[in-house]
Z-matrix of the N, CA and C atoms (Angstrom, degrees):
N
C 1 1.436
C 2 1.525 1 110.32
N 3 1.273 2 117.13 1 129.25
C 4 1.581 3 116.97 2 177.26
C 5 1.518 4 115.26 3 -45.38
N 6 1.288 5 110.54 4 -45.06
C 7 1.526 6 127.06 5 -169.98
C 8 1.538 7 117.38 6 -32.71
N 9 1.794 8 82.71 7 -51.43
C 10 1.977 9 120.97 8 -176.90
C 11 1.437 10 117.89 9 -61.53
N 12 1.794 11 104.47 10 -4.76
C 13 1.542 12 104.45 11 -163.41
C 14 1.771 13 85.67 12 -81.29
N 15 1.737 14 84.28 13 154.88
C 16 1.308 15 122.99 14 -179.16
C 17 1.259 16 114.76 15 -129.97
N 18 1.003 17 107.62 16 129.40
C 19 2.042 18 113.93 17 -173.03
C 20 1.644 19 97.48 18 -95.62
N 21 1.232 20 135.93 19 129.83
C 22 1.598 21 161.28 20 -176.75
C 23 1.429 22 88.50 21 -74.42
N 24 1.671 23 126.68 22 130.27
C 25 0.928 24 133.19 23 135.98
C 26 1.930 25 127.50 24 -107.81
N 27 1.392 26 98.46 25 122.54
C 28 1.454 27 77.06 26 -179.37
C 29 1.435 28 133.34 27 -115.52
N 30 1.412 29 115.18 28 163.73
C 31 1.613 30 101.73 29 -165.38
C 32 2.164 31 110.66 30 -78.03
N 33 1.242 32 91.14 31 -174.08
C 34 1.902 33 89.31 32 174.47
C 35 1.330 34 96.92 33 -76.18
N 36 0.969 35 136.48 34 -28.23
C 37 1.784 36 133.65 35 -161.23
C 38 1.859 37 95.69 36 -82.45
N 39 1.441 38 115.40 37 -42.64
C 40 1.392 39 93.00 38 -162.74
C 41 1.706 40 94.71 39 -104.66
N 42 1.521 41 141.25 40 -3.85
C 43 1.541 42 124.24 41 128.07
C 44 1.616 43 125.14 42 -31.37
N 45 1.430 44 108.45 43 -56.58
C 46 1.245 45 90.99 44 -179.43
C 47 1.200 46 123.17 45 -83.17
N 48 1.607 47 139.18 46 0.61
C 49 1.083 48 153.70 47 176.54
C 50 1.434 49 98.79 48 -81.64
N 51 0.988 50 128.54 49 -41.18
C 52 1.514 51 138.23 50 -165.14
C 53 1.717 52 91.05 51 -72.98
N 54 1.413 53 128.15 52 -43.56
C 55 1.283 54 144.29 53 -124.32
C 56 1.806 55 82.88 54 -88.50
N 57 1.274 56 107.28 55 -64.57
C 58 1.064 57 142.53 56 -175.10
C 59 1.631 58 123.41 57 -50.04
N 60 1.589 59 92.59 58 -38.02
C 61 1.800 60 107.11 59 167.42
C 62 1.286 61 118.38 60 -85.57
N 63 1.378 62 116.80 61 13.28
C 64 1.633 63 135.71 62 176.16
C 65 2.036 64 97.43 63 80.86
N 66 0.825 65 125.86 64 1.06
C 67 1.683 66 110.84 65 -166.47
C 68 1.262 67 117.19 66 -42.35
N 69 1.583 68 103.14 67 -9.22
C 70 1.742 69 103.36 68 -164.07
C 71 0.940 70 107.32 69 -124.24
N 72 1.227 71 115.58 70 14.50
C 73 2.098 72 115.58 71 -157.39
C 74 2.055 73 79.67 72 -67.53
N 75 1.131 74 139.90 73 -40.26
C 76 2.019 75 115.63 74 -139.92
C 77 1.440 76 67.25 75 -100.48
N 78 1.624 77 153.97 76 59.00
C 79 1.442 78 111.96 77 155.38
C 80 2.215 79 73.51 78 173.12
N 81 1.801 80 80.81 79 145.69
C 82 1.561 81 90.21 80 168.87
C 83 1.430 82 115.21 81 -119.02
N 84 1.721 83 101.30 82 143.61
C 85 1.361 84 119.66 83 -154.24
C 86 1.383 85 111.91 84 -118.06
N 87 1.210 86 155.31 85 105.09
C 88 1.597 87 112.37 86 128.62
C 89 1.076 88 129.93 87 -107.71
N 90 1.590 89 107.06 88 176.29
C 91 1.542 90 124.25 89 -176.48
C 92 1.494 91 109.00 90 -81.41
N 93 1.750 92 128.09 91 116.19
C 94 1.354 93 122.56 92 158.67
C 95 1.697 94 93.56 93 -126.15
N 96 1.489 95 88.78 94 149.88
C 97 1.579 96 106.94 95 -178.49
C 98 1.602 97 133.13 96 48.80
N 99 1.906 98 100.01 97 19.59
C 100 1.308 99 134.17 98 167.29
C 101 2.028 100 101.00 99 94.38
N 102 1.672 101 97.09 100 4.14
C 103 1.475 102 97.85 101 -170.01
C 104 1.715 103 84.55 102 -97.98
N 105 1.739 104 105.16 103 152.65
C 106 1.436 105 134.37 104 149.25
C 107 1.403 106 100.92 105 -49.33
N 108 1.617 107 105.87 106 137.11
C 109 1.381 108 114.85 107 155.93
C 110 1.404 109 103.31 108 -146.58
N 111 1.421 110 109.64 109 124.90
C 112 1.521 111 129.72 110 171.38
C 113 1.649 112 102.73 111 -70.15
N 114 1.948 113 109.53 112 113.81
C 115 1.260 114 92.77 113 169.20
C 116 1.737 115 123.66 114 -104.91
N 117 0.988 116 118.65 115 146.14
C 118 1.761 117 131.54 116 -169.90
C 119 1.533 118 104.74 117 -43.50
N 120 1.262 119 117.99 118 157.07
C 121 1.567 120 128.76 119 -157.91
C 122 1.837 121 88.63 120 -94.80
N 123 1.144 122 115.33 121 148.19
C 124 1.093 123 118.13 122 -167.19
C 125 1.688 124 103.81 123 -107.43
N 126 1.156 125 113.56 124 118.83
C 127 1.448 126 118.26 125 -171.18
C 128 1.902 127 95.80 126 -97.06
N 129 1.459 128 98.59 127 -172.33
C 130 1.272 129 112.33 128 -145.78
C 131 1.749 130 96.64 129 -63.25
N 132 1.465 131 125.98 130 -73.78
C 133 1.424 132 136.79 131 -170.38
C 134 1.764 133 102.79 132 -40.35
N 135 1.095 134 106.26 133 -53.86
C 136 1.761 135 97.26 134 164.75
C 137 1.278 136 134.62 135 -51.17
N 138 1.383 137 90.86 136 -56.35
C 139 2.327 138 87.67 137 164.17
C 140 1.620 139 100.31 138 -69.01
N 141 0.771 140 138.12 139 -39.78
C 142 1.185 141 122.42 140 -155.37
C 143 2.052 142 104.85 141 -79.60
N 144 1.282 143 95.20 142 -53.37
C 145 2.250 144 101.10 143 168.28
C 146 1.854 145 94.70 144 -52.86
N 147 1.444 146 117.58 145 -45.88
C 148 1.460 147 94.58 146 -166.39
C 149 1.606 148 100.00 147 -76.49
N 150 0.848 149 118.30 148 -40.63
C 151 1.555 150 111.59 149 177.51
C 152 1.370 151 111.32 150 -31.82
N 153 1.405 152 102.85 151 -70.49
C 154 1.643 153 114.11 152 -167.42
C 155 1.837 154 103.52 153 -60.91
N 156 1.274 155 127.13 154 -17.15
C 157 1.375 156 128.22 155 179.84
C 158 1.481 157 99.15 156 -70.62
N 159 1.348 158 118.31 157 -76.44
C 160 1.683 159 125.33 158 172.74
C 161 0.925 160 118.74 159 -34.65
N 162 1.412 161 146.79 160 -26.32
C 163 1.579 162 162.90 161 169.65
C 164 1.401 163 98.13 162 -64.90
N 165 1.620 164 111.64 163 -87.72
C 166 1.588 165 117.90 164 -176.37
C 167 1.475 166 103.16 165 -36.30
N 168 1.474 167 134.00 166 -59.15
C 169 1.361 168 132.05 167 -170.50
C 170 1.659 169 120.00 168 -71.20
N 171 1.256 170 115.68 169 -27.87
C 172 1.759 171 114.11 170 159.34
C 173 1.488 172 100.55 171 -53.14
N 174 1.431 173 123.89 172 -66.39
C 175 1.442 174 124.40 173 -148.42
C 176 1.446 175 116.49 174 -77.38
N 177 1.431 176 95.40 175 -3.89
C 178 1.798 177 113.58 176 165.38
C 179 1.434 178 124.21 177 -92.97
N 180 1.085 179 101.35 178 -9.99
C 181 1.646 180 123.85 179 -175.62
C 182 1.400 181 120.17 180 -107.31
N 183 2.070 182 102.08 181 -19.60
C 184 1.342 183 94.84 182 -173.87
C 185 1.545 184 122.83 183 -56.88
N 186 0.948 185 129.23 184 -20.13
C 187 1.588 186 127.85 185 -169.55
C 188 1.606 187 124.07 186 -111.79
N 189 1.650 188 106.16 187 -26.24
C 190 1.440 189 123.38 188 166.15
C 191 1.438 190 115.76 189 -15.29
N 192 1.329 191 106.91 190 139.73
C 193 1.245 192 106.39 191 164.61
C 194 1.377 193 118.86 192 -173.74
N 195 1.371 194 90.73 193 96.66
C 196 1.503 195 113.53 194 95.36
C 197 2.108 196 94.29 195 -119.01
N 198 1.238 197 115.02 196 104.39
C 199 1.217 198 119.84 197 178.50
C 200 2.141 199 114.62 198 -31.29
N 201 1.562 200 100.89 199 129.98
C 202 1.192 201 96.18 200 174.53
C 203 1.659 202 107.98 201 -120.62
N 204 0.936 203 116.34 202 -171.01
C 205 1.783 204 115.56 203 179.70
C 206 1.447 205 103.16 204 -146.24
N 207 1.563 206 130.07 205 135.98
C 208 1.194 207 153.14 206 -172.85
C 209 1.623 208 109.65 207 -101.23
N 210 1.776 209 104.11 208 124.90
C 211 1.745 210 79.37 209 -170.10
C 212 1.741 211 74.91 210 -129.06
N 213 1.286 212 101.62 211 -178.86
C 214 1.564 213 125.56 212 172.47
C 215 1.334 214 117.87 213 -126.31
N 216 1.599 215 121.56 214 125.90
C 217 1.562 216 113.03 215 179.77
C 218 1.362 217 113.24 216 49.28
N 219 1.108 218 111.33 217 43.50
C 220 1.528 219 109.92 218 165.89
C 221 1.670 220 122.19 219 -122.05
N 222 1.083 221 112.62 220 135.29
C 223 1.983 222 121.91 221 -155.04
C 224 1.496 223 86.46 222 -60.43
N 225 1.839 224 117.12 223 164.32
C 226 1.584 225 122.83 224 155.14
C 227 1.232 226 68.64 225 -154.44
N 228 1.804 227 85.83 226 150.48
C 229 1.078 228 129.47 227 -166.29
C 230 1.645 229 110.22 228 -124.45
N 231 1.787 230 117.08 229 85.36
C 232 1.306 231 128.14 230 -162.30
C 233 1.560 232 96.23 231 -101.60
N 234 1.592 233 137.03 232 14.46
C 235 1.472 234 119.69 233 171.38
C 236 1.701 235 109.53 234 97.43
N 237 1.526 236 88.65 235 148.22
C 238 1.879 237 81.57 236 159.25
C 239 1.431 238 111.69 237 79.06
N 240 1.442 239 135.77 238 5.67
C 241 1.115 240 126.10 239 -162.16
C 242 1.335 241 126.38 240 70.89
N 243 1.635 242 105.42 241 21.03
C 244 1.662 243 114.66 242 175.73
C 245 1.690 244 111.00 243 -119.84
N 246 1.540 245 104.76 244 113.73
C 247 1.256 246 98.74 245 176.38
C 248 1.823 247 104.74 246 -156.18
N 249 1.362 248 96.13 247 81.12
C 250 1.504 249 115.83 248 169.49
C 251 1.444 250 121.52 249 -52.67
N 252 1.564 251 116.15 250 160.60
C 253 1.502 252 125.57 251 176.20
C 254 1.515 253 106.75 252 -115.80
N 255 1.033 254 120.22 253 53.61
C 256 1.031 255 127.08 254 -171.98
C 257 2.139 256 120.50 255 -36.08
N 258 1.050 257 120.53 256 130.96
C 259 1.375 258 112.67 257 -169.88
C 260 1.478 259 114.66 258 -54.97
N 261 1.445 260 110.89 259 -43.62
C 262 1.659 261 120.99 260 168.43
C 263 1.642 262 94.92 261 -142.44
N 264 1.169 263 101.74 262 173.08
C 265 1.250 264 119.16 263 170.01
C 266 1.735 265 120.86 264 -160.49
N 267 1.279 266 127.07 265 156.82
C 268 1.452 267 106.83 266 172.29
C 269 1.517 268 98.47 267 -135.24
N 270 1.433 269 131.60 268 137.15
C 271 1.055 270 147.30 269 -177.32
C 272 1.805 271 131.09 270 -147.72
N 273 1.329 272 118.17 271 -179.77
C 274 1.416 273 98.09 272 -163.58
C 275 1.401 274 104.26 273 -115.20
N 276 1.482 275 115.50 274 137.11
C 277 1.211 276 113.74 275 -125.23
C 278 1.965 277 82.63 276 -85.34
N 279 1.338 278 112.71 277 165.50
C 280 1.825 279 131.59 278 164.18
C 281 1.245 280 121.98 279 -163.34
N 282 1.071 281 118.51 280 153.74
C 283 1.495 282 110.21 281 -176.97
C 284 1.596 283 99.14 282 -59.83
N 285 1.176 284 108.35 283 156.37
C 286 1.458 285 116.29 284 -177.95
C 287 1.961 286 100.13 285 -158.84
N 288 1.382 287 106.18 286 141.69
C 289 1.436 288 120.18 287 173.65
C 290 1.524 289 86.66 288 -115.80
N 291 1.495 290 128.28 289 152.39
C 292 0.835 291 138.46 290 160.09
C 293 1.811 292 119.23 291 79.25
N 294 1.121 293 105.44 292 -166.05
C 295 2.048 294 93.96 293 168.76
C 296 1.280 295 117.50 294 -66.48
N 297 1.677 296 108.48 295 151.86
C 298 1.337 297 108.31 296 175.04
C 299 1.212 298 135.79 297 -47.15
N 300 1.326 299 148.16 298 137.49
C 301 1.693 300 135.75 299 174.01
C 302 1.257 301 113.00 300 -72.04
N 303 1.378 302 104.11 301 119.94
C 304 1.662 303 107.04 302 171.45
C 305 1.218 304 129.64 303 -48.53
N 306 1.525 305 107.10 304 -21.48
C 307 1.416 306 116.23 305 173.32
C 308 1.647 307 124.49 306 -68.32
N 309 1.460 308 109.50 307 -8.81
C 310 1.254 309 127.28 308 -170.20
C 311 2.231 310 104.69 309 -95.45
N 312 0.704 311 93.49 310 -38.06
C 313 1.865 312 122.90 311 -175.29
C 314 1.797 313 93.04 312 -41.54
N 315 1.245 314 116.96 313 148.98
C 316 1.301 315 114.25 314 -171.41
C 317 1.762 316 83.39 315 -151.05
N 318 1.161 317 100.81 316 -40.21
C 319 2.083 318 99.39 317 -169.30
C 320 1.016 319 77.26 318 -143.31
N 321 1.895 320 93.94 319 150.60
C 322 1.621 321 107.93 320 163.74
C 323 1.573 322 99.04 321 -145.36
N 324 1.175 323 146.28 322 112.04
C 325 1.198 324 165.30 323 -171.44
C 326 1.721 325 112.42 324 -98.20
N 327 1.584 326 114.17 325 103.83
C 328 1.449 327 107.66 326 165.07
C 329 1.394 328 103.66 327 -114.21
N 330 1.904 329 107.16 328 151.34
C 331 1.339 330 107.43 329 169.48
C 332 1.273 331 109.31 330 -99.80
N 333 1.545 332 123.20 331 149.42
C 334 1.075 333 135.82 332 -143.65
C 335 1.757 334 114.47 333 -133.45
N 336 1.528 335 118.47 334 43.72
C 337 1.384 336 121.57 335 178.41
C 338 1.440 337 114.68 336 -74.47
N 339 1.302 338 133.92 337 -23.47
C 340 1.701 339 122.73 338 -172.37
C 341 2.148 340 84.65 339 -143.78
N 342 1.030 341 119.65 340 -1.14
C 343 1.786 342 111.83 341 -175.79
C 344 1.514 343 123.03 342 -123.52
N 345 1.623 344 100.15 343 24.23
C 346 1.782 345 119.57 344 179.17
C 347 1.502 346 103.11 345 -34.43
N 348 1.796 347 106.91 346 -66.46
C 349 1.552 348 111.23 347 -144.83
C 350 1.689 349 105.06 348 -72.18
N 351 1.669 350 115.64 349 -25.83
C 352 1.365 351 133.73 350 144.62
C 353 1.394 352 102.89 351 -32.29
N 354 1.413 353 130.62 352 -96.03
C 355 1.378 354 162.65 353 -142.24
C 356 2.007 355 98.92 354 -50.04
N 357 1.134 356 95.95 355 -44.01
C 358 1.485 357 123.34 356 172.50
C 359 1.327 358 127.52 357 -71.69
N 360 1.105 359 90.15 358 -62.08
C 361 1.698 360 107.14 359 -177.63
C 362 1.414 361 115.71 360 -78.80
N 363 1.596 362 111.12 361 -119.24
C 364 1.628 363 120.20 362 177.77
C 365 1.913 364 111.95 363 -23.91
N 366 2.020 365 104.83 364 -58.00
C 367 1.835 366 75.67 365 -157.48
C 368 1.394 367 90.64 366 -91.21
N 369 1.206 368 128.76 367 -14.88
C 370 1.943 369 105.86 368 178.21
C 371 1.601 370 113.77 369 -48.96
N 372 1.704 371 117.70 370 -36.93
C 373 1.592 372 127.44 371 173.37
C 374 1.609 373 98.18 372 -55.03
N 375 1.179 374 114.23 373 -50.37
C 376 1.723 375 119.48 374 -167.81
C 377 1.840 376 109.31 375 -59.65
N 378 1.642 377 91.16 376 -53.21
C 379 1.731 378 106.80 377 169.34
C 380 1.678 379 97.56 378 -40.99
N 381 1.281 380 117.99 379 -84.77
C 382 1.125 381 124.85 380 -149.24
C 383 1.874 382 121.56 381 -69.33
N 384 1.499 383 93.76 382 -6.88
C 385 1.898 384 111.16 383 168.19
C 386 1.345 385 85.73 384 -69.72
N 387 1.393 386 107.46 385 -57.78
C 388 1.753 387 108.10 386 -148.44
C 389 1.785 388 112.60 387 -65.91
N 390 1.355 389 113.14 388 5.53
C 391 1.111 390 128.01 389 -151.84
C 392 1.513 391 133.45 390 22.33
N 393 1.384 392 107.90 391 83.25
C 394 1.037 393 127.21 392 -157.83
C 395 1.695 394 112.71 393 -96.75
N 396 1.291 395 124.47 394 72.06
C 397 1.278 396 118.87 395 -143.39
C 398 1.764 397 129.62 396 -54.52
N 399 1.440 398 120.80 397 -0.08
C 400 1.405 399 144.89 398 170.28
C 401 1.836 400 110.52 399 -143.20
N 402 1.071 401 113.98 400 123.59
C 403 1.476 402 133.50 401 149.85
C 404 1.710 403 139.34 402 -87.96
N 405 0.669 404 122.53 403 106.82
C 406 1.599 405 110.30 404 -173.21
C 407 1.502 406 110.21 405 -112.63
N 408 1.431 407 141.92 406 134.03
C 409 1.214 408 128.08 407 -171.15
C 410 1.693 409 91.90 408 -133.09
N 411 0.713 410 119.43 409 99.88
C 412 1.948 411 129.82 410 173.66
C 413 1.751 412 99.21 411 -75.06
N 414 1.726 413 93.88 412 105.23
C 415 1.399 414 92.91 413 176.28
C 416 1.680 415 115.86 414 -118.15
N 417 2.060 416 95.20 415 96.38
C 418 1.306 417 116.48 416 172.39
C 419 1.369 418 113.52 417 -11.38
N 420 1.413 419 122.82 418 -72.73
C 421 1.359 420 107.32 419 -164.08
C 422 1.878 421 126.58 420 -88.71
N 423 0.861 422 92.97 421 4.17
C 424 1.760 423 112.55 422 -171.60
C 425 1.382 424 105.01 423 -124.71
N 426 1.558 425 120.98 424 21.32
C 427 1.569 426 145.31 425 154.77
C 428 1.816 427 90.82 426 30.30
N 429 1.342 428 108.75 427 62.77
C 430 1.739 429 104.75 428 158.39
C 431 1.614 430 102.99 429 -170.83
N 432 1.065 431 107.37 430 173.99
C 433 1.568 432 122.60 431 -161.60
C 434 1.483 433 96.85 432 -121.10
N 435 1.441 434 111.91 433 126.65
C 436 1.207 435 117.15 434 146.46
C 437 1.636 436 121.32 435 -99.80
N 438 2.052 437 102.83 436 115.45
C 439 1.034 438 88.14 437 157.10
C 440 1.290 439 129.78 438 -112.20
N 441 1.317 440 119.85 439 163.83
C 442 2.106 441 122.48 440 -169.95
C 443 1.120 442 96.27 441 -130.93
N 444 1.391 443 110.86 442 132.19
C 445 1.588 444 136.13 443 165.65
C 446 1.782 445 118.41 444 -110.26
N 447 1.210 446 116.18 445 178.37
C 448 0.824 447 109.31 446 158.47
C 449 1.667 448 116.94 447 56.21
N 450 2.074 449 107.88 448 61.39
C 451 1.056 450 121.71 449 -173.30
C 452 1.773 451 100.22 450 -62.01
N 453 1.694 452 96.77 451 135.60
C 454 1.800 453 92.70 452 154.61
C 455 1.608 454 109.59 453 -134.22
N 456 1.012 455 145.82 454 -168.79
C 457 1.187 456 153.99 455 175.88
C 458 1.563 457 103.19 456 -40.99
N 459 1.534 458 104.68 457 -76.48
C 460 1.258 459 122.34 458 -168.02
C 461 1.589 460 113.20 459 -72.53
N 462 1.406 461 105.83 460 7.55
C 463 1.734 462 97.05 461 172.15
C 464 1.607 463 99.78 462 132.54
N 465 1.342 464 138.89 463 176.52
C 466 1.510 465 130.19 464 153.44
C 467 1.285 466 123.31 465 -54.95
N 468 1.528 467 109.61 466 162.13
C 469 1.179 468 128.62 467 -157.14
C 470 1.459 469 96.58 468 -101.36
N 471 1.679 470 97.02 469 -60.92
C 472 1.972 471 87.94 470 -179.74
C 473 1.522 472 86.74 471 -105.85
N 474 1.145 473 91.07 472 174.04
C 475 1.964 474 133.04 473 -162.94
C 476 1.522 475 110.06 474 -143.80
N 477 1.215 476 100.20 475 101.99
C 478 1.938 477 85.38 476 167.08
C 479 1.896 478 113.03 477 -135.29
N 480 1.321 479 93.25 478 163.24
C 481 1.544 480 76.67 479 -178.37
C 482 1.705 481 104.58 480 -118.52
N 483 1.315 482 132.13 481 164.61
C 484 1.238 483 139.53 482 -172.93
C 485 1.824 484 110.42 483 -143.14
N 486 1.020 485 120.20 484 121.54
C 487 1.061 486 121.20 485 171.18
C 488 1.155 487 133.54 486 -70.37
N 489 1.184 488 158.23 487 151.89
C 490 1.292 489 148.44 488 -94.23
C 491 2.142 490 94.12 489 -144.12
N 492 1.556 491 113.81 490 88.40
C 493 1.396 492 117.58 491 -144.48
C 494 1.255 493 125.62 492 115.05
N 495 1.194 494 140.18 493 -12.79
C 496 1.249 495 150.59 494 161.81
C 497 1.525 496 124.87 495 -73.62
N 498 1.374 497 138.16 496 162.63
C 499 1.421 498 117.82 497 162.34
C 500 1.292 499 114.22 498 -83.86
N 501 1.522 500 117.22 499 142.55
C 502 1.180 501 122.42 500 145.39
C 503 1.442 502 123.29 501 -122.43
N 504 1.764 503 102.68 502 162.11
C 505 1.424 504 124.06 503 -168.53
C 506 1.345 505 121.57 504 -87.61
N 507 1.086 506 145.10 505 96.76
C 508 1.240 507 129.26 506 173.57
C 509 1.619 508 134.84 507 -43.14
N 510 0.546 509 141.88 508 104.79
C 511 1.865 510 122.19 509 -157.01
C 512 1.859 511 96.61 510 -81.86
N 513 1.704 512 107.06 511 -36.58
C 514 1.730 513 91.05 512 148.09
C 515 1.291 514 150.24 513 -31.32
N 516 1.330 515 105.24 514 -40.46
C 517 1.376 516 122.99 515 173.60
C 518 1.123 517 123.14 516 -107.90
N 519 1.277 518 156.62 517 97.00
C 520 1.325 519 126.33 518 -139.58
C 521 1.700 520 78.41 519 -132.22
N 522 1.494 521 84.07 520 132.39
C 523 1.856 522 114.72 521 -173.91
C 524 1.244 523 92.92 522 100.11
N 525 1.094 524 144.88 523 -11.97
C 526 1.642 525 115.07 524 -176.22
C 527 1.712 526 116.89 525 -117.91
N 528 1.245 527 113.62 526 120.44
C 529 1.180 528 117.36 527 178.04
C 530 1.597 529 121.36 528 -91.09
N 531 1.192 530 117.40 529 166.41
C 532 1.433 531 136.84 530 165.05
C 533 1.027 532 117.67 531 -111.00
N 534 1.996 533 115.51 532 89.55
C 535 1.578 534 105.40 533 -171.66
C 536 1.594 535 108.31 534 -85.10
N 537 0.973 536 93.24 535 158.69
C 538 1.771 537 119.01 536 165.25
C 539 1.993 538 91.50 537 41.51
N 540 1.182 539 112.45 538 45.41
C 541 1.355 540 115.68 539 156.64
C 542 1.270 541 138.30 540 -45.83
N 543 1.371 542 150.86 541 95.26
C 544 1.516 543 157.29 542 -165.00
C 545 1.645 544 86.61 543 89.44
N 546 1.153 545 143.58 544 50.79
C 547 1.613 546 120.62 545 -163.84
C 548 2.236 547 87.76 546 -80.56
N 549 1.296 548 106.20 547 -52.29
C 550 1.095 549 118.28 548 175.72
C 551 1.975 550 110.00 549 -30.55
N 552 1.201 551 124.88 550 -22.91
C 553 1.095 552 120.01 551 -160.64
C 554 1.536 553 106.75 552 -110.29
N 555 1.594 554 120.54 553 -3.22
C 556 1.595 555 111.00 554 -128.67
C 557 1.197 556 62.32 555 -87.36
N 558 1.505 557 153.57 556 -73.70
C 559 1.482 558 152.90 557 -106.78
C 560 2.010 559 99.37 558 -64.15
């Protein structure tokens, strides 16, 4: 009976168990709010802006210190039935078995060509529960970056926007900029 339907929530232990028994190898997944989410196939301007994001942010990082490490498409694991694939991310590096610890996460950067009102909405609230202390949302078609600091319950505190070629600041990093970032894209 339709009535009888029941929606599956699942915990972090049996995502990553699932993760682990291949269930997901033909398709990429993550877990928010213990629900499956099928994420969208990434066409060319997206690999290519996230590319160039992970690039600018290694070569800003190369010398830092307290040393951080830049990953791509790689799961963190913030609790609660939250465990995003974040497009890039930069965090401090530890041995780790399994997904990254959210507790480690300093920036988390998604690009945003067809998943803005997403990108914005639902996981920036999730970002900013999980206290995620920088957000970046690269929005493909409106060639600028929002970045948000200053996680609170209800979402970030500040909001700024950056145009797509300009420098921006990391508030992660503080002193190091990303000049003329996406400059290749702004036109």
């Amino acid at each position: 009976m339709a009535d009888d339907l029941t929606i599956s929530r699942f915990s972090d232990a049996e995502f990553e168990r699932m993760v682990g028994a291949g269930a997901f190898d033909d398709m990429r997944v993550e877990l928010r709010g213990g629900a499956l989410h099928r994420m969208n196939a990434q066409h060319g301007p997206h690999l290519r802006i996230k590319t160039d994001i992970g690039a600018a942010l290694i070569n800003a990082v190369a010398n830092a210190d307290p040393p951080f490490e830049v990953s791509i498409d790689g799961s963190v694991a913030f609790g609660g039935g939250f465990i995003p694939s974040p497009d890039v991310f930069l965090w401090r590096p530890e041995p780790v078995e399994g997904f990254i610890p959210g507790r480690t996460v300093v920036l988390i950067v998604e690009v945003a060509d067809t998943t803005l009102g997403d990108d914005l909405g639902a996981k920036l609230l999730s970002y900013a529960r999980a206290d995620v202390p920088e957000y970046w949302v690269v929005d493909v078609g409106g060639r600028v970056i929002h970045q948000c600091t200053d996680p609170l319950e209800e979402g970030y505190r500040v909001r700024k926007i950056t145009p797509f070629g300009q420098t921006i600041e990391a508030k992660a990093l503080p002193g190091v900029a990303l000049p003329s970032v996406l400059a290749r894209w702004a036109a």
